[in-house]
N, C-alpha and C positions, 0 to 999 in steps of 0.2 A: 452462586451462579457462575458459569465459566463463561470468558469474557472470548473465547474462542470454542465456537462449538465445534468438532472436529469429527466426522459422520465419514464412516465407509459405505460405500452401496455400490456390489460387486468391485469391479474395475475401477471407478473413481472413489476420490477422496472429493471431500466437500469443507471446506472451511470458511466457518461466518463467524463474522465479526460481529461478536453480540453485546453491543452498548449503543442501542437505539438514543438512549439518554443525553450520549456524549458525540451523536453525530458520529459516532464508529472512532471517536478518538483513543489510542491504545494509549495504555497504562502502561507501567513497567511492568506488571503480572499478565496485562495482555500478549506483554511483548513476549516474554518466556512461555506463557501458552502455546503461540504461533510458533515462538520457535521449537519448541518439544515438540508441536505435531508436526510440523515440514523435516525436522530428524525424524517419527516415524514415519512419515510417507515416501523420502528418499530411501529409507532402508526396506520396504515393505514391498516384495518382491510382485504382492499379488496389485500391487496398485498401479494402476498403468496413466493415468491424467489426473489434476488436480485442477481445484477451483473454486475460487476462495469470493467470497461474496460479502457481502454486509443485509443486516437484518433490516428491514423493512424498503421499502421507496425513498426513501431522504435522503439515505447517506451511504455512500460504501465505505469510506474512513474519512475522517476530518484530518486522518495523518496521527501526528505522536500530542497525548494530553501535558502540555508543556505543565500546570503546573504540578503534576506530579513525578515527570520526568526530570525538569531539571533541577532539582532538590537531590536525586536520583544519580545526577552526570556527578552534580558537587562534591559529592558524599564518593566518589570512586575516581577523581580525578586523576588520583594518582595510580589507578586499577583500572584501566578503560577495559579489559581483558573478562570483566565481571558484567560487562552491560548483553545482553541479549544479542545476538547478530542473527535476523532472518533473511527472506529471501530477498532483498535488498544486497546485503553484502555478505562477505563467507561462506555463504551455503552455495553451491554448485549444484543447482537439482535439476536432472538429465531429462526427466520425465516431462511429457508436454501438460501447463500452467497457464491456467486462463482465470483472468479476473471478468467475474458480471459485476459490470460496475451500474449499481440502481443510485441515483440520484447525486451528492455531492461526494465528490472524489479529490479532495485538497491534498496537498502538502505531503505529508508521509505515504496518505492513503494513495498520492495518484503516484507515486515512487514505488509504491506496491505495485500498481498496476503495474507501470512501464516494465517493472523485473518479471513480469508474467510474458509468455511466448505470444498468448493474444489477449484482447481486449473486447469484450463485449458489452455495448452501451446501451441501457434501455436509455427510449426518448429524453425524459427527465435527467440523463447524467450532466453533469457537470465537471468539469477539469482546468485544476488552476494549482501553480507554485505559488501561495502568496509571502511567502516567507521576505522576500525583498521589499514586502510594504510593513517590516518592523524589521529592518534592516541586517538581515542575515540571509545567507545561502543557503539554499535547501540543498540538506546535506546528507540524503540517500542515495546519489546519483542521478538525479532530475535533471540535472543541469549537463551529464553526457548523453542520457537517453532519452529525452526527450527530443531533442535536435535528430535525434537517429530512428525516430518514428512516426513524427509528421514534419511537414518543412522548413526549412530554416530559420524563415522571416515571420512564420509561426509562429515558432518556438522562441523565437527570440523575442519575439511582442510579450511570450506569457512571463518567459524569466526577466524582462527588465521591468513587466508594468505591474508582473503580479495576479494580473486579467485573468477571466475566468472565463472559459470558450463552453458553449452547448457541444452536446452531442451529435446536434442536426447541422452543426457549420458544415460546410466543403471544407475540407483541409487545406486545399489549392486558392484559395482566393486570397 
């Protein structure tokens, strides 16, 4: 079963994160999934928007499944150049990238989001960096883009407490 199902129809590209089981948390084989198909959708002339979702209402990604990642980092420590880079970091994809984020959007998964042009939340979403509540930095770029997408004192409540804001907050409060 591919752990990224990756669906043309016409003009868009469609990408789901398919580990219902794991809260949408990517593997290292998810990771290279995602990233082989955001290489064919950047190169695929006929594809004009992407949009990358998670399978069912609960989760759009739990973010990276640490324990099979970092066994993964270990074993390449000295090769970081072998680990997967999607749309997070290295890829430059020109084409407009929208995450439907259904239900819990954490850590990796809402670093997905953020590197997407837009964001759509059904009611049930959820959005939190909780990485800071076992003591490390979320380390897809959450901590630049997030401040650069909703407000400061926001974003700053989510990266120093961890917190987990609905869908339905005001941004502004």
């Amino acid at each position: 079963m591919a752990i990224i199902e990756y669906t043309k129809e016409g003009r868009i590209a469609i990408f789901t994160i398919n580990r219902p089981e794991a809260m949408g948390a990517l593997n290292v084989e998810g990771m290279k999934q995602l990233h082989d198909a955001l290489l064919d959708f950047q190169g695929d002339d006929e594809l004009w928007v992407g949009i990358i979702t998670g399978t069912g209402d609960k989760a759009f990604s739990a973010g990276v499944d640490i324990k099979d990642y970092l066994p993964f980092v270990k074993r390449t420590a000295d090769k970081p150049w072998q680990r997967p880079s999607g749309i997070v970091r290295a890829l430059t994809i020109w084409k407009p990238f929208i995450a439907a984020c259904n239900g819990l959007t954490y850590g990796g998964g809402l670093e997905i989001a953020l590197a997407c042009d837009m964001i759509v939340a059904s009611e049930n979403a959820t959005f939190s960096l909780p990485e800071v509540t076992v003591g490390v930095c979320p380390g897809g770029g959450g901590t630049q883009r997030l401040p650069r997408t909703i407000p400061i004192r926001l974003a700053a409540e989510m990266l120093f407490t961890g917190k987990a804001i609905g869908a339905n907050r005001p941004a502004y409060d």
